[in-house]
N, C-alpha and C positions, 0 to 999 in steps of 0.2 A: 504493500500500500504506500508505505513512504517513497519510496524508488517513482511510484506512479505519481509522486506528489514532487517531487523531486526533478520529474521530466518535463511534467504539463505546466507547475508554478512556479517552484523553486528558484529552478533554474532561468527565468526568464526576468526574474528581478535581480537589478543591481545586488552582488556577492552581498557587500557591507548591510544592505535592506535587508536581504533575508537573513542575516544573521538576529540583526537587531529585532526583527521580527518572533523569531526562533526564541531568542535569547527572552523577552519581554515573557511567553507564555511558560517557560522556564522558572523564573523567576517569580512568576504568580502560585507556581503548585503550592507552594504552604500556606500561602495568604488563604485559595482557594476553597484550603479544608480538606482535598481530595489527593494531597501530597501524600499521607500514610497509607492511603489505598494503591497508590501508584509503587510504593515501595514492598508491599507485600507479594508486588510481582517483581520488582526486578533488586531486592536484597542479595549479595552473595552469599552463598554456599558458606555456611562459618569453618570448613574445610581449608577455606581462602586465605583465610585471617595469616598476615606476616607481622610478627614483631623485630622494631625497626626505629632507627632514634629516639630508643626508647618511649616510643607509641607502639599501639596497636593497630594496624591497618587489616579495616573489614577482609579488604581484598586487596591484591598487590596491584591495581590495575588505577591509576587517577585518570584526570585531566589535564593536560599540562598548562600552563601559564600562555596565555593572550585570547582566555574564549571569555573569564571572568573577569576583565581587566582591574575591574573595583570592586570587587567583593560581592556581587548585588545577588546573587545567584547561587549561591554557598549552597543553601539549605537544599532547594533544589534539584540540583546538580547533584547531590547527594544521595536524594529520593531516588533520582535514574538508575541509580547503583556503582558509583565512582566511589571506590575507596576512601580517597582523595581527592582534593581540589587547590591547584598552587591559582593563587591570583594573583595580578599583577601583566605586565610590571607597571608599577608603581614608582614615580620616581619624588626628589625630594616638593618638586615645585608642581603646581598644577599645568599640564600642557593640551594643546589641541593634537597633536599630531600634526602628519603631512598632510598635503592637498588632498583632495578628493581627487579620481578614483585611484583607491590605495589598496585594494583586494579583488583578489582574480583569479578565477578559477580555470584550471588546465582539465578539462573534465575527462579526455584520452586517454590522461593518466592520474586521474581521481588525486591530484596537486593541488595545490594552492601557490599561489606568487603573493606576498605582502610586503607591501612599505609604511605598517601605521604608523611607525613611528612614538611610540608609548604612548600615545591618545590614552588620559590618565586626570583622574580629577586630584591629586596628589596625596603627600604621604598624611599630612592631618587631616584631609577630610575621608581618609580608610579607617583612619584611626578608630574614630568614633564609632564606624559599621563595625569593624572588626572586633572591638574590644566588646561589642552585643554577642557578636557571634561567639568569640572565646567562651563566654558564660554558658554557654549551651551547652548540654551533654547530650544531646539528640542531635550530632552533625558527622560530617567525614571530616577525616582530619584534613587541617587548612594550614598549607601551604603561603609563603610572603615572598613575591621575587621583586627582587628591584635591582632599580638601573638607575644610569647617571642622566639628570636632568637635561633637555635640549640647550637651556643658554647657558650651562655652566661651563665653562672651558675645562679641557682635560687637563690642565695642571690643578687643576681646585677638585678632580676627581672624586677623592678621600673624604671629603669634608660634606660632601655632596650625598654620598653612602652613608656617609657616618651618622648623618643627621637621621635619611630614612630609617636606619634600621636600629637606634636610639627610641623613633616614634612608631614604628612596627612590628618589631621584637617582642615588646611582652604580650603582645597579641596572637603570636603566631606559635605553632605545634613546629616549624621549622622556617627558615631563613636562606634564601636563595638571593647572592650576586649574581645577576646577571652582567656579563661584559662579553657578550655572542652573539649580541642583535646585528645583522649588517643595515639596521635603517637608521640609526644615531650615528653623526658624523663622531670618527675618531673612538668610537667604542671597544672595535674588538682590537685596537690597537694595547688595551688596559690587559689582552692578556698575557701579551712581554712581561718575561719575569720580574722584571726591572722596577714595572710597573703596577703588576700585579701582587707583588709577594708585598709592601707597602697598605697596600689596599684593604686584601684579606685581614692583615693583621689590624689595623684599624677596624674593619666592622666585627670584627672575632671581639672585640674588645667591648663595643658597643654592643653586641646582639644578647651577651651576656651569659646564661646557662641557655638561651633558646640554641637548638642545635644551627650547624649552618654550611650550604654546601653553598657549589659556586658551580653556572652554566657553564659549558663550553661548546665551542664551534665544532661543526665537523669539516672544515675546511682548513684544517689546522694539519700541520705534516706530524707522523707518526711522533717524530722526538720532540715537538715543542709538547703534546701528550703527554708525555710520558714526563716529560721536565715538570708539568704541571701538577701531575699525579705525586713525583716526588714531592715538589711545593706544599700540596696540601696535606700530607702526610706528617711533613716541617711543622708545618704549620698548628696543627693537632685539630685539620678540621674535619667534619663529621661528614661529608660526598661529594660525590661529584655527579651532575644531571650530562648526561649524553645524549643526544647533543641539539642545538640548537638549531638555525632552519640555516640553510646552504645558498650561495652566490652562485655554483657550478649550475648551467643549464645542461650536463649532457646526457646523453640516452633518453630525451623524452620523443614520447612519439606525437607531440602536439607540434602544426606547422612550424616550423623557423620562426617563418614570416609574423605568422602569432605570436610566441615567444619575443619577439623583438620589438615588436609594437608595444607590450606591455611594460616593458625597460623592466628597471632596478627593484631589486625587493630579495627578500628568502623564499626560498622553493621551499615549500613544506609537502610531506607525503610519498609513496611507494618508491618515486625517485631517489629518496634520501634512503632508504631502509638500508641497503648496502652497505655504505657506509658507515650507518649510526652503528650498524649490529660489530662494523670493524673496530670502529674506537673503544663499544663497551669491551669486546676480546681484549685490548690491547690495555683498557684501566682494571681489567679482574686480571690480569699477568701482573701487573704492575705492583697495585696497593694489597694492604693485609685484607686478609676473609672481612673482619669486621666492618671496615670502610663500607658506609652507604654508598653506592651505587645506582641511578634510576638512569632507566635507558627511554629514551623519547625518540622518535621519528621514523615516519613509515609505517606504522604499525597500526593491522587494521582487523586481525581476528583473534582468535584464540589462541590459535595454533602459534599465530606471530609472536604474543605477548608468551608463550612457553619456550619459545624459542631462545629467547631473550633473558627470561628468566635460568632457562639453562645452560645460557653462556656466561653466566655468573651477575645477571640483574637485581639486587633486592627489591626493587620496586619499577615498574612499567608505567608511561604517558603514553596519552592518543592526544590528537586534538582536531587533524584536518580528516580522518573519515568519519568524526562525529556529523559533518556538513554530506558528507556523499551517503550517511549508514542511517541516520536518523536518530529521533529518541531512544528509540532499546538498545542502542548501542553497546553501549555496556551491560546489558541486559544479556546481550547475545555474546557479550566477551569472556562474563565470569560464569553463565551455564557451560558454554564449551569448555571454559577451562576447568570447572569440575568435570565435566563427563572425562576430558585425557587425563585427571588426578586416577577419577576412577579404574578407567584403562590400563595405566603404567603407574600403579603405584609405586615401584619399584623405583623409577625414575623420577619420580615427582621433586622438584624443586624443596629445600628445608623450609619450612616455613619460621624461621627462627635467625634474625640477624643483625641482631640490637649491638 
């Protein structure tokens, strides 16, 4: 039914519309009253359950950061059956983003192309949503990713972090730097060591006992990886999220000529899966067992998210076939992945990784 919904409507409204559309009825399920019924269909399997930064996560399966960008949607988002929900990014100051049109669908190969640019109402006005939601003991664990503000110059980076995650941290079950986005001018330049290892240890300072991992690009060469992995090891921080959305156009089967017209942004979706699943290989070689681990991109079923899992993943993101798969998305992620628990117990992923 979605797919048919998907073809006739969906798809013929501007990306960003139907999101905002999407997102709105999202966001109503608990107001509605009809949120708790929606949840007794798509709850995970308590089979699911991974302990993990010292949380419990329902199901090892979230949403990754840029579908929630403010918080609005938490509760929600929850009810559809995501473990998890990282929102954000959230940076220190409130911004618009880039121009319109900033999202764009490759539908050939169920992609995404975006340049929103953290279109973000900023880090005090999350605050106040957030520190609601903290109180709640009827959510998915909530995730805080942030980034460096658009008019802040990169030399004032630090300060820029330090504040968001000062005013987000004790709201948040975890803490994500983001310095992976390729739509902030001068961003993924922050993850030179040089530059990076300065950074981390300033928001580590600030985020406090909240734990705290830090994005990374998968356009990044094997050893700056690995340099990274050691860093945060250094460092004594609690993960690292693989990976964020990709510059590279190749191997898609959408025209050139489309492709080109659309310019600049991150690729998100099956096109990236390659890749992301290389980097999580190459951060479980790297860091000790314990190190958090969340592997993000490409990832569109069950099968994908055990995959991932059994390359040494603690925790799995989805976010651009939530737009091609529909509501039960996750619905359809954590039934399949119990039914392969049930299948190959023998193999089944530890559910144990705090």
């Amino acid at each position: 039914m979605y797919r048919l919904l998907f073809s006739l409507v969906l798809s013929r409204l501007d990306p960003e519309d139907a999101h905002h559309l999407a997102f709105r009825v999202i966001r109503m399920l608990p107001a509605l009253g009809f949120g708790r019924l929606v949840e007794r269909l798509t709850a995970p399997d308590p089979s699911l359950a991974v302990e993990a930064l010292g949380l419990r996560f329902p199901s090892p399966f979230g949403v990754a950061a840029g579908f929630d960008k403010d918080g609005l949607a938490v509760r929600g988002l929850g009810q559809l059956g995501f473990g998890h929900v990282e929102v954000g990014t959230i940076t220190s100051l409130a911004q618009p983003g880039n121009e319109r049109p900033r999202l764009f669908r490759l539908v050939a190969d169920r992609a995404l192309v975006n340049r929103m640019g953290f279109n973000n109402g900023g880090a005090d006005a999350a605050a106040g949503r957030l520190s609601r939601l903290a109180r709640l003991r009827h959510r998915p664990v909530l995730g805080v990713n942030i980034g460096k503000s658009r008019v802040t110059p990169v030399e004032d980076a630090v300060a820029d972090y330090e504040r968001s995650a000062n005013v987000l941290a004790p709201f948040a079950d975890y803490l994500v730097v983001n310095v992976s986005s390729p739509n902030t001018p001068g961003l993924r330049g922050l993850q030179e060591l040089d530059a990076l290892a300065p950074l981390l240890e300033s928001v580590r300072a600030a985020a406090g006992a909240t734990p705290l991992l830090v994005k990374i690009a998968p356009d990044l060469a094997d050893d700056e990886v690995l340099r990274i992995c050691d860093l945060v090891v250094r460092l004594g921080l609690d993960g690292i999220i693989a990976t964020n959305t990709t510059i590279s156009r190749d191997g898609l089967r959408t025209p050139a000529s489309a492709v080109e017209a659309i310019g600049a942004g991150g690729l998100s979706g099956p096109p990236l899966a390659a890749r992301s699943l290389e980097v999580l290989r190459l951060i479980r070689g790297r860091v000790p067992a314990e190190l958090c681990v969340i592997s993000v991109g490409g990832v569109e079923t069950a099968v994908d998210v055990q995959e991932r899992l059994e390359a040494g993943a603690t925790l799995v993101q989805g976010y651009t076939a939530f737009i091609y798969q529909g509501p039960l998305w996750a619905r359809q992620v954590n039934r399949g992945l119990a039914r392969l628990r049930r299948r190959q117990p023998d193999q089944s992923t530890p559910t144990s990784a705090s």
